[in-house]
C-alpha angles and dihedrals in degrees: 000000000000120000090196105132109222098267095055086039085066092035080059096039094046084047087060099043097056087047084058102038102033103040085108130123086186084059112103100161138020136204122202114195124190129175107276090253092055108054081107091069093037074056091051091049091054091051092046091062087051080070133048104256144133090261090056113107115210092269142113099222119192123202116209126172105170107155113249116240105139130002094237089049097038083053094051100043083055097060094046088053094050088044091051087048095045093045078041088066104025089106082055101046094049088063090058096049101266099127108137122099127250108248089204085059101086098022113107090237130205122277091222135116079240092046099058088039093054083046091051091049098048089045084051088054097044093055085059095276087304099174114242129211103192105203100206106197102166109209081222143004119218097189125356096213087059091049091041090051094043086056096041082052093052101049088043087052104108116264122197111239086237093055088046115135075012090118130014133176125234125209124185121227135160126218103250095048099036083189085163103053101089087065094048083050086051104050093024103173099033093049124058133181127232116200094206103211090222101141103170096187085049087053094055097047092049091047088048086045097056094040121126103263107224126170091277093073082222091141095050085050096060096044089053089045088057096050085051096057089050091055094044087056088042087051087238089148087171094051088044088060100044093051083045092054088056091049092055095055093051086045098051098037077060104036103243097150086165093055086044093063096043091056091045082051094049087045085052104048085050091055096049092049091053077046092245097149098174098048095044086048092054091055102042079062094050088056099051088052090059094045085049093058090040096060097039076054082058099253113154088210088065103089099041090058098045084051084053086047094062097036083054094056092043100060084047091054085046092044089052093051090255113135113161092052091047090047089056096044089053091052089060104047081043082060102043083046092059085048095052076051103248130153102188108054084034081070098043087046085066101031089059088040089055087050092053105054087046093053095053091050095256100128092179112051091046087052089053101051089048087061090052088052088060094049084056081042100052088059090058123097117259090243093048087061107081094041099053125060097275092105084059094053096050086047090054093050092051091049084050086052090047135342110184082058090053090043082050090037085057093039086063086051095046100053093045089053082046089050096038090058096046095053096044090051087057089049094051090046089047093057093045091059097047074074135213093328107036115185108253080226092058100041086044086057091056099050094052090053093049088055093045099051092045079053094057101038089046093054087052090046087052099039083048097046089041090055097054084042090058098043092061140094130279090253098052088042091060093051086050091055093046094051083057096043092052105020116022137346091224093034116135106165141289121004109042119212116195127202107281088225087052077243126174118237092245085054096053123116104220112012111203133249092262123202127263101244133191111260097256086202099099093038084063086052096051094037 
């Protein structure tokens, strides 16, 4: 009898799969394709190769994760990164007989699809014909047809029959979206899918399933809690709550007041997704009853859920139609928020709240619990800002000042992000046809005139966005300087647009004439 536990069991399972679907020399190029809620344990079988185990297949995988901005830059960011991880293990591979040096290692390259695939090859044969699959996971995409065209260009890159199955590509997928099937279409018979059977809801029914019983009934309640979880993804709302209902009875007969209110949570998620507002509001309640009870027990989970429990109700109140009742839900979860403490959410409480009230034709009131989104505002950190929803809550103030500026503000964005990508998918074309072996002159050309032309289309965008600032009112100028002051020195609004050299204002090469604007000091003070 195994003693696998169910994860291991799909480690093993996913190991002889790949035995079975990749054993190939035709293969250049794999996708392996997992259900959306399990990329973490597609995450977990690619460690595992990294290690000699049972679960390791016989091949090197390589792990890259460069973002994609242009084919010729993408190329050569990939070779860098196979030299650094090759120069990385060299002490290792040394040990295991592997000293001699890599003649790619100190060669310039080609930033081409075909020049990383000839490095990958000739790193494959220097490591003894040790076969490579290359994951390529790019931290971003800035155009899918450039990325489509630089892949296309690598599987179509000329392969000897003795290096054949030497190198292979490996796209991730998962099994909702199928992003990657127009390519296996494309290059069916050197491309196969994996369906990797990686079910993480499956696993931790299985784990809750097996686990040792006891009088606490912990391990029931996890299974439950697990086939709660499978319904809510199915959109089974009834069996959510019967399953729930289970769950609860488990929860109260031990105690757990915390685990009470999660479940309520989960039963009424599942409600408000089948649009079932009455139902979702009644157990949003519920919840915060039981949060409630958790943090008078003493639970420091407690107040964070009670704060959930409001935000909840509020987006059901918003998803009825109902805004004043969602404006009035969000306020309270804003205030519960202040009293965790939490800053954040403290923000977003009165931000919705804001949203809300606008949205139910009372100005007044929205404009007021914006301000009290920039009190909660005024206690973060200055890094914590941007990356909250602060920008958001500025934005929504200066659409309250004037909306028909901030319509013309985003058009200038909008037209600049239009322009940037045109002119990033020429560059790109104009790097494919320079052909397997561009000219470094030539790539570097190219380059100069990409940056110049993000330079000169940045500075527009700026001069543009500054005119319609100056032209405002005091209000909405003071919004404008805070945002400055908090978010950005160059920020106007949503959305924001950064410097596309990830520059600096003082590196710039022509700042522009910024606007006079109020001090916001003494609006924060009165906020």
């Amino acid at each position: 009898m195994s003693t696998r536990n169910p994860v291991e069991k799909r480690m093993a399972q996913l190991h002889d799969l790949w035995w079975e679907r990749t054993d190939d020399p035709a293969l250049r190029a794999i996708v392996l394709r997992a259900p959306p809620d399990s990329q973490r344990m597609l995450e977990a079988f690619f460690t595992l190769q990294m290690v000699d185990s049972e679960y390791s297949t016989p091949d090197l995988f390589l792990r890259l994760d460069t973002a994609f901005e242009t084919g010729f830059r993408y190329s050569r960011e990939l070779r860098q990164q196979l030299i650094d991880t090759y120069r990385h293990n060299r002490p290792q591979l040394v040990k295991q007989g592997v000293s001699a040096s890599w003649d790619e290692e100190g060669q310039p390259g080609w930033d081409s699809a075909a020049g990383f695939v000839q490095a990958g090859c000739s790193l494959a044969r220097h490591l003894r014909c040790q076969r490579m699959s290359v994951v390529l996971q790019p931290a971003s995409v800035s155009d899918a047809d450039c990325f489509e065209r630089w892949f296309d260009a690598a599987m179509q890159t000329p392969m000897p029959p003795q290096e054949a199955g030497l190198l292979r590509l490996v796209l991730v997928d998962d099994s909702d979206s199928r992003a990657w099937q127009p390519l296996v279409e494309r290059h069916a018979g050197a491309m196969r899918v994996v369906d990797a059977p990686l079910d993480i809801l499956e696993a931790a029914r299985e784990i809750a399933a097996q686990s040792g019983g006891g009088s606490s009934g912990a391990a029931l309640f996890r299974q439950l809690y697990a086939d709660m979880l499978s319904l809510l993804r199915l959109g089974d709302a009834a069996g959510v709550q019967a399953a729930g209902e289970r769950a609860l009875r488990l929860a109260t007969r031990n105690g757990w007041a915390d685990q009470r209110a999660v479940l309520d949570m989960m039963v009424g998620g599942a409600w408000l997704q089948a649009r079932d507002f009455g139902a979702s509001i009644t157990r949003y309640r519920r919840a915060r009853d039981s949060a409630a009870e958790a943090a008078q027990a003493g639970n420091p989970m407690g107040a964070t859920l009670f704060m959930q429990g409001w935000m909840a109700e509020g987006g059901a109140w918003a998803a009825a139609g109902d805004m004043k009742q969602a404006a009035y839900a969000f306020e309270e979860a804003a205030e519960a928020a202040r009293r965790v403490p939490h800053a954040m959410f403290a923000v977003e409480g009165h931000r919705a709240a804001a949203q809300a009230w606008r949205s139910a034709g009372e100005r007044d009131r929205a404009w007021a619990s914006a301000l009290a989104g920039v009190r909660e505002a005024r206690t973060m950190a200055d890094a914590d800002r941007p990356r909250s929803t602060v920008p958001q809550l500025l934005h929504d103030m200066l659409v309250m000042q004037d909306p028909r500026r901030c319509e013309r503000i985003a058009h200038c964005a909008t037209r600049y992000e239009r322009d940037a990508r045109a002119a990033l998918a020429e560059a790109d074309l104009a790097g494919h046809r320079l052909g397997e072996r561009p000219p470094r002159p030539a790539i570097d050309a190219i380059e100069a005139r990409l940056a110049q032309h993000y330079e000169q289309a940045f500075q527009t965008l700026l001069r543009e966005r500054e005119k319609w600032v100056q032209g405002s009112e005091d209000v909405f100028r003071t919004v404008i300087a805070l945002g400055r002051q908090w978010l950005d020195p160059a920020w106007s609004g949503l959305p924001h647009v950064s410097h596309p050299l990830d520059q600096g204002v003082d590196e710039w090469r022509e700042p522009p004439a910024f606007a006079r604007l109020p001090d916001p000091q003494p609006f924060v003070e009165a906020a």
